[in-house]
N, C-alpha and C positions, 0 to 999 in steps of 0.2 A: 430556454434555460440559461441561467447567466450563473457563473462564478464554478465552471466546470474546469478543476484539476486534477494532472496524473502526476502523481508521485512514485516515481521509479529511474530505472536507469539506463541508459540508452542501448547498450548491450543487452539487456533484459528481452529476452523474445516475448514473454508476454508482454510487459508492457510496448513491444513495438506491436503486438497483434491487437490489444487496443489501443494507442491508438490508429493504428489503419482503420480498424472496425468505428472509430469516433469520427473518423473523418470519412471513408463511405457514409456513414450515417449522416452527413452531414453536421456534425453536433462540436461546435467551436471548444477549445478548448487550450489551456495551458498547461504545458509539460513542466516538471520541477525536478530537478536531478536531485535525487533521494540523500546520496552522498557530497555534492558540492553545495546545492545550494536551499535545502531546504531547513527550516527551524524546525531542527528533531527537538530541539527540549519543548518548545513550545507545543511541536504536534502530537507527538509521539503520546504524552498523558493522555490527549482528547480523540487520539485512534482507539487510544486502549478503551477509554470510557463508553466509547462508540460501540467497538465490535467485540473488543474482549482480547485476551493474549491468547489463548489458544488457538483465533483467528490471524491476529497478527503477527505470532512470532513462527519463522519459516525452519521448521525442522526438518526438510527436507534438503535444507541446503548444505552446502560444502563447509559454511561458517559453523553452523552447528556441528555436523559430524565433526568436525577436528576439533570442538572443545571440549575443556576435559569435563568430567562429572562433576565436580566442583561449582564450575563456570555453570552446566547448565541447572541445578541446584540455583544459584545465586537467580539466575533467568524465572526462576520459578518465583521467587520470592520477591525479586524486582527485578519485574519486565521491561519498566520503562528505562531504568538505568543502563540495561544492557543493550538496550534496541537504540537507544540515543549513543553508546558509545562505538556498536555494530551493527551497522544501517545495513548492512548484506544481509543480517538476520529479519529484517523485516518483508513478511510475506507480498511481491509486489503483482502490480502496483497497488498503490491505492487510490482512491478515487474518490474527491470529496465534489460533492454535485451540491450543493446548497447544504441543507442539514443533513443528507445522506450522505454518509461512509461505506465504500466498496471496495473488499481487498480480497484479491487476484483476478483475474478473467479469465470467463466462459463466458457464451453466447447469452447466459439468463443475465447477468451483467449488463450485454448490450440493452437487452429486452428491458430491464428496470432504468434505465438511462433514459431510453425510449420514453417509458411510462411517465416516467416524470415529467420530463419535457413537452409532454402533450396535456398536463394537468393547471 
């Protein structure tokens, strides 16, 4: 499989559990830190069109709880603009494998990484 990225942050426990889990697996990869160096305008549209916002926007996180109702109202109505201006809000990682898009990690993750790479 060629052109396998994780988009996340280094303190991010999932994305350290894959990629540990990508490199057990053997499966080469580049890491792109979510918040320094990655094109959120550029990617952030094409996550959205990929997985959808309800996938990618991380409600569970600390960015969200502390915003007000307003803010996430605005989140609703434009996801991309607020996920490109608050990268903590985006569910991590994500994980662009050729034309597949994967955001967060569990085991079925590694398994479709897998799949692909054997295809």
């Amino acid at each position: 499989m060629t052109g396998l990225t994780v988009y996340g942050l280094k303190s991010c426990d999932s994305c350290k559990k894959a990629v540990s889990a990508l490199a057990a697996a053997g499966l080469t990869h580049a890491f792109v830190d979510i918040r320094e160096e990655a094109d959120r305008v550029v990617k952030v549209p094409d996550w959205l069109d990929a997985v959808g916002a309800k996938a990618l926007v991380n409600t569970r996180s600390t960015t969200w709880r502390n915003m007000a109702e307003e803010d996430r109202e605005i989140a609703a109505d434009d996801p991309a603009g607020v996920l490109i201006a608050n990268p903590t809000l985006i569910k991590r990682p994500v994980i662009e494998a050729g034309s597949t898009i994967l955001v967060g990690w569990s085991p079925d993750s590694l398994d479709a990484l897998l799949a692909d790479a054997t295809e």
